[in-house]
Each structure stands twice: as structure tokens, then as C-alpha cells.
DSSP file (Angstrom, degrees, kcal/mol; ACC not computed):
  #  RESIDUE AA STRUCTURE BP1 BP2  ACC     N-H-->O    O-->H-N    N-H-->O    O-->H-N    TCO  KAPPA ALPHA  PHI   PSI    X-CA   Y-CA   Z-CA
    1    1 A X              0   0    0      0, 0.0     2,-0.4     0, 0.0    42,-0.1   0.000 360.0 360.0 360.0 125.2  -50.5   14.0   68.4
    2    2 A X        +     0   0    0     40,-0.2     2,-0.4     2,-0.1    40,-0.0  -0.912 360.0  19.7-108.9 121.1  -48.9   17.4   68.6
    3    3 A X  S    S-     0   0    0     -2,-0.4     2,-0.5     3,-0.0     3,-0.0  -0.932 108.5 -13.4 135.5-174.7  -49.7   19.7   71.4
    4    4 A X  S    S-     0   0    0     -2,-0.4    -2,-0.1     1,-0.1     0, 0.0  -0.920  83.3 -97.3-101.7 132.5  -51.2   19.3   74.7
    5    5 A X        -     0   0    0     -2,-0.5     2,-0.6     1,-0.1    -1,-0.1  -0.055  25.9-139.1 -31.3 134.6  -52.8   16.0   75.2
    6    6 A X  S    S+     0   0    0     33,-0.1     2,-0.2     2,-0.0    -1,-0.1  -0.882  75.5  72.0-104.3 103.8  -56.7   15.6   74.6
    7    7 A X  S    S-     0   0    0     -2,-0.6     2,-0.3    26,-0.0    -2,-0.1  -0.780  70.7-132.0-178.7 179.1  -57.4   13.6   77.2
    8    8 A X    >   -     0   0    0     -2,-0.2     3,-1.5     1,-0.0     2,-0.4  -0.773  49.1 -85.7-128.2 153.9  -57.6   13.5   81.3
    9    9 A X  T 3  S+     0   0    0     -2,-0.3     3,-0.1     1,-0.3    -1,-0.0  -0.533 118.1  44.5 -67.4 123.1  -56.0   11.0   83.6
   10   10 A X  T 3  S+     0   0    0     -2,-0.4    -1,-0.3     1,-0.3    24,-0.0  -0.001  88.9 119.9 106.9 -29.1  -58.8    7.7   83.8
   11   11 A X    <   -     0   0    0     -3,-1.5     2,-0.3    22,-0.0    -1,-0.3  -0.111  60.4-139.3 -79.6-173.4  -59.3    8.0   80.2
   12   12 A X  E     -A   34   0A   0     22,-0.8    22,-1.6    -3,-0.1     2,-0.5  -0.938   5.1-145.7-127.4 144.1  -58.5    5.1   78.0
   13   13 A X  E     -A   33   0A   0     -2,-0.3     2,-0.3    20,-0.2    20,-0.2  -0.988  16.2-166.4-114.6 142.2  -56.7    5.3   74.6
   14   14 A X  E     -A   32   0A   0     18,-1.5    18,-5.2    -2,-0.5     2,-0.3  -0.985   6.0-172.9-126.2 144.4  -57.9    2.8   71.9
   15   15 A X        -     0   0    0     -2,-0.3     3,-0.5    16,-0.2     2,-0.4  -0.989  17.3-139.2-145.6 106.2  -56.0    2.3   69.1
   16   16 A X  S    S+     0   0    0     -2,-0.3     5,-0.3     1,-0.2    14,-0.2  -0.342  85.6   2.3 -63.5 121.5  -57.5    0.1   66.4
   17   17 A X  S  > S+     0   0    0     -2,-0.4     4,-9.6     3,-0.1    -1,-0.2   0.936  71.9 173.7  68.0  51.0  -55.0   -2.3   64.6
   18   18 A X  H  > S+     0   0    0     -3,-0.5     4,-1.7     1,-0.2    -2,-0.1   0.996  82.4  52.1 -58.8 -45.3  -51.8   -1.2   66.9
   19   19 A X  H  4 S+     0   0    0      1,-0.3     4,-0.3     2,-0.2    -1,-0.2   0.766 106.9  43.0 -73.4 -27.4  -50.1   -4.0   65.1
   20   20 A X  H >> S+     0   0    0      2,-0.2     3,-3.2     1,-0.1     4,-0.5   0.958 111.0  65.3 -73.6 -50.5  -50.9   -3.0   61.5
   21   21 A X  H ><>S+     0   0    0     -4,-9.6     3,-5.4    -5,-0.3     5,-0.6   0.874  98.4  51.6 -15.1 -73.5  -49.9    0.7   63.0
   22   22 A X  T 3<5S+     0   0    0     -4,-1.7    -1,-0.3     1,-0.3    -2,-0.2   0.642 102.0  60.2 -43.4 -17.8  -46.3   -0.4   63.6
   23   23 A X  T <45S+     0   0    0     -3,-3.2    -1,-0.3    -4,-0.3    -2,-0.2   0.615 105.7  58.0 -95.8 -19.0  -45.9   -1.7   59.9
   24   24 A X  T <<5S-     0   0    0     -3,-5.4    -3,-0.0    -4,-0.5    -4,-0.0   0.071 112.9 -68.2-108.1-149.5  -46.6    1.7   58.5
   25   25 A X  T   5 -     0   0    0      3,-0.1    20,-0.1     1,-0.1    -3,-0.1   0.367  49.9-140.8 -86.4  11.1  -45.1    5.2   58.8
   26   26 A X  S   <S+     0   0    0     -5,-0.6    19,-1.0     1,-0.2     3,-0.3   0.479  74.9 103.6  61.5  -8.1  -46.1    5.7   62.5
   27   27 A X  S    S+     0   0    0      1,-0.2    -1,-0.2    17,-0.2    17,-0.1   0.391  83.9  22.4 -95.9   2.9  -46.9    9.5   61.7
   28   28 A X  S    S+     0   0    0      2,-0.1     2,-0.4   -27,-0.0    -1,-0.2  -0.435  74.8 168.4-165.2  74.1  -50.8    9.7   61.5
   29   29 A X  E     - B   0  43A   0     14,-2.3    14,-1.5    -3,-0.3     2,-0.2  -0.861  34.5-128.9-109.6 154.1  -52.3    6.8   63.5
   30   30 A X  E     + B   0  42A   0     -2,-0.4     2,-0.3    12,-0.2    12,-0.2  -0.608  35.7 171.8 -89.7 163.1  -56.0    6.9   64.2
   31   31 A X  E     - B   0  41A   0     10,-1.0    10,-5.2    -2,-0.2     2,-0.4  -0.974  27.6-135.7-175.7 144.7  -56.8    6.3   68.3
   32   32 A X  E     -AB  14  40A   0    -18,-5.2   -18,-1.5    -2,-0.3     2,-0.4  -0.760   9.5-148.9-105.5 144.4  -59.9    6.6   70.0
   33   33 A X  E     -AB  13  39A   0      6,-1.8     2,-0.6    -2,-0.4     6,-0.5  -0.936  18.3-161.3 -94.2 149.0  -59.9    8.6   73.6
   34   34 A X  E     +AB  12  38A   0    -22,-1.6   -22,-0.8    -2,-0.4     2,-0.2  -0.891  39.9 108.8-147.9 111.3  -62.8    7.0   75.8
   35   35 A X  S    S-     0   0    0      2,-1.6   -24,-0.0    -2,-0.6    -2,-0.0  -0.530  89.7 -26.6-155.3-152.1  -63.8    9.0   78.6
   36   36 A X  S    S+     0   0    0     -2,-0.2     2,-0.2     2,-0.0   -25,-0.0   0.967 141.7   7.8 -52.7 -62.6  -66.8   11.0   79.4
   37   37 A X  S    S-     0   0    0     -3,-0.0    -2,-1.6     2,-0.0     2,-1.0  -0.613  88.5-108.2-127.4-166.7  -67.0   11.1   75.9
   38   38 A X  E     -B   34   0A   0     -2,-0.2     2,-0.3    -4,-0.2    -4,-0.2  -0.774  34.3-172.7-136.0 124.9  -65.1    9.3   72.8
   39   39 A X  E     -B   33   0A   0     -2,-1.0    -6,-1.8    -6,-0.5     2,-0.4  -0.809  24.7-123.9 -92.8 126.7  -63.1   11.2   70.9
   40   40 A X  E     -B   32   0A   0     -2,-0.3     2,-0.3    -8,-0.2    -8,-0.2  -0.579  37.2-173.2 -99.6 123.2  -61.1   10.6   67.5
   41   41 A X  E     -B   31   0A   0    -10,-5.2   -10,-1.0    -2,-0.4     2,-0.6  -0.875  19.7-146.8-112.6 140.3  -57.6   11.3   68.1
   42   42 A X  E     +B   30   0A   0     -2,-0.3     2,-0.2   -12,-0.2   -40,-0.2  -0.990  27.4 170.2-137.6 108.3  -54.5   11.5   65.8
   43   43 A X  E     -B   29   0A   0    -14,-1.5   -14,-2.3    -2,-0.6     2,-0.3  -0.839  21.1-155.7-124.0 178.6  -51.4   10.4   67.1
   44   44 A X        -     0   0    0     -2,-0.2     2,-0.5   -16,-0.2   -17,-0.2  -0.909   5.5-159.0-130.5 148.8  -47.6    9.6   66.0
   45   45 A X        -     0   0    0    -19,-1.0     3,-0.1    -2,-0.3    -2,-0.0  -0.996  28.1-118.4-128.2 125.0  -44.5    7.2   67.5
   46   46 A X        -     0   0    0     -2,-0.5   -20,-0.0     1,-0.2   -19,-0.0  -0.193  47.4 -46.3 -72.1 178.1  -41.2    7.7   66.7
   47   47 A X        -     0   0    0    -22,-0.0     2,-0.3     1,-0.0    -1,-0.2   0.164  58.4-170.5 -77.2-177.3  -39.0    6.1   65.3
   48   48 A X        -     0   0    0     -3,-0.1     2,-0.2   -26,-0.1     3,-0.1  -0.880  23.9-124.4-133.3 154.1  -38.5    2.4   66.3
   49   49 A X     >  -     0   0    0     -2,-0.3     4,-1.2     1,-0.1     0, 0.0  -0.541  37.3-107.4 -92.9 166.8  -36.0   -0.3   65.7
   50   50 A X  H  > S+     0   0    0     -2,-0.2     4,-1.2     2,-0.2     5,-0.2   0.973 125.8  56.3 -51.8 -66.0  -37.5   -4.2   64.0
   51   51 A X  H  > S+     0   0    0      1,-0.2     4,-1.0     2,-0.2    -1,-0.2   0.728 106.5  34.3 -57.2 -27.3  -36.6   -5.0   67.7
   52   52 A X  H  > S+     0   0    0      2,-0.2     4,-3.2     3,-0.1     5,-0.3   0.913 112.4  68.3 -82.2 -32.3  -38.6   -2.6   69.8
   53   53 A X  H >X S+     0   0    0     -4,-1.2     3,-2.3     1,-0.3     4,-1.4   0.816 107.4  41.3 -28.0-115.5  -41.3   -3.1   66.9
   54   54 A X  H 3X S+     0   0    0     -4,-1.2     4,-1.4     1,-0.3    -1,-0.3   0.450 102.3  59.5  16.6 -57.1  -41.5   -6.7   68.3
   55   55 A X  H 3X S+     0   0    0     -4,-1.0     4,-0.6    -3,-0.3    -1,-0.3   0.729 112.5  43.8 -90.3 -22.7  -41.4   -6.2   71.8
   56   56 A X  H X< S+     0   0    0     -4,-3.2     3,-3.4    -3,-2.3    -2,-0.2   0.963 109.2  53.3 -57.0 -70.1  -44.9   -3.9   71.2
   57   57 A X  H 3< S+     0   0    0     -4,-1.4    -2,-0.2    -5,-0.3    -3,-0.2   0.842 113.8  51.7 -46.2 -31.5  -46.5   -6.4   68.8
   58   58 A X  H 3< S-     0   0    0     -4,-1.4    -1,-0.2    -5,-0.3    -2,-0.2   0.696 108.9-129.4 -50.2 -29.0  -45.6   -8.7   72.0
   59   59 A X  S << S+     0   0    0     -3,-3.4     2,-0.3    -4,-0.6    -3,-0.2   0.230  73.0   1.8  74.2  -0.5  -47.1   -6.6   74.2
   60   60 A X  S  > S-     0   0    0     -6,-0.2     4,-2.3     1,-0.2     5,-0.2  -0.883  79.7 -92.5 173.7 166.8  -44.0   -6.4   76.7
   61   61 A X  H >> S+     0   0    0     -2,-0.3     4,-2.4     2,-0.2     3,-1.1   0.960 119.3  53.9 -54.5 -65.4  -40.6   -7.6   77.1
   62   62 A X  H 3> S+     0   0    0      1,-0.3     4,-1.2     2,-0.2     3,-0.3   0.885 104.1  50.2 -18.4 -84.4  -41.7  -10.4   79.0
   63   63 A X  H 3> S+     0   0    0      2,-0.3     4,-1.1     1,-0.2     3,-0.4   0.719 112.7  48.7 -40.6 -45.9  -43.9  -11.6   76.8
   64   64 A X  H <X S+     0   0    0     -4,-2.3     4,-1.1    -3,-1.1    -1,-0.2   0.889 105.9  60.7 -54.4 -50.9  -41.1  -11.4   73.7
   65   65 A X  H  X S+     0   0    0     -4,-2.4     4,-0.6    -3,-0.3    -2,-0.3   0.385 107.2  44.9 -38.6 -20.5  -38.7  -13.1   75.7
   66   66 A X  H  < S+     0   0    0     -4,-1.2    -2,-0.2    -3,-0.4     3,-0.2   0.833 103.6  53.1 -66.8 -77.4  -40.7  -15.7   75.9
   67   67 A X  H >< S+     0   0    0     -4,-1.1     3,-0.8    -5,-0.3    -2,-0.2   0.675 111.1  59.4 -43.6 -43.9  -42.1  -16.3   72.6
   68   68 A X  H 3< S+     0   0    0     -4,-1.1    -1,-0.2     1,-0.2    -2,-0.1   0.905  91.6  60.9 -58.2 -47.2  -38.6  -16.3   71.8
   69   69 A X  T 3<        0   0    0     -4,-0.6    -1,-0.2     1,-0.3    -2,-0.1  -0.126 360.0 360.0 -66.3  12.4  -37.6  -19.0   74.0
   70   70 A X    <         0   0    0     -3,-0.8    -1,-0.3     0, 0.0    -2,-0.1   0.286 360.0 360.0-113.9 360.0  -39.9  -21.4   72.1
């Protein structure tokens, strides 16, 4: 997403299939805002190492650290 944000602080982002996201070219992901009303949103991540890649799909460092440790 390029710009000023469309969304308000309280909103929610959802973003179907974060994990397939990461796999792809990060530049055009589709993402829902859900707020007063719900809105189709186009946002982008930069780039990422295999490791931080990882610690997303994980859903936090903890949680990678962890999994690891198994």
C-alpha cells in the first residue's frame, strides 16, 4: 500500500493466506480492512530474509524458537 494508510486506529487488517503471501513476490498482496466498513486493500512487504520469512509464518520469535527447539 502506497500512500496514506486506509484505515483508522481500531480497525483490523485481514490478510487471507499470509503464509502463501510470503512465498510470492510480496508486492501486491490482497488484505481486507474491517472497520465500520470492509474494505479491499492492496498492500506490499519488503524484502525479507528465509529467516525473518519463518519467524512470520511462526507468528513471533517465540513461537520459532520454539518449534525449533523440537
Amino acid at each position: 500500500m502506497k500512500g496514506e494508510p486506509e484505515f483508522e486506529i481500531g480497525d483490523y487488517i485481514y490478510i487471507p493466506n499470509v503464509k502463501v503471501a510470503l512465498d510470492g513476490d510480496m508486492q501486491d498482496i490482497k488484505a481486507y480492512v474491517l472497520g465500520e466498513q470492509v474494505k479491499e486493500i492492496s498492500l506490499y512487504i519488503a524484502d525479507m530474509t528465509p529467516d525473518e520469512k519463518k519467524i512470520v509464518k511462526a507468528g513471533c520469535l517465540i513461537n520459532y524458537n520454539r518449534n525449533r527447539n523440537r
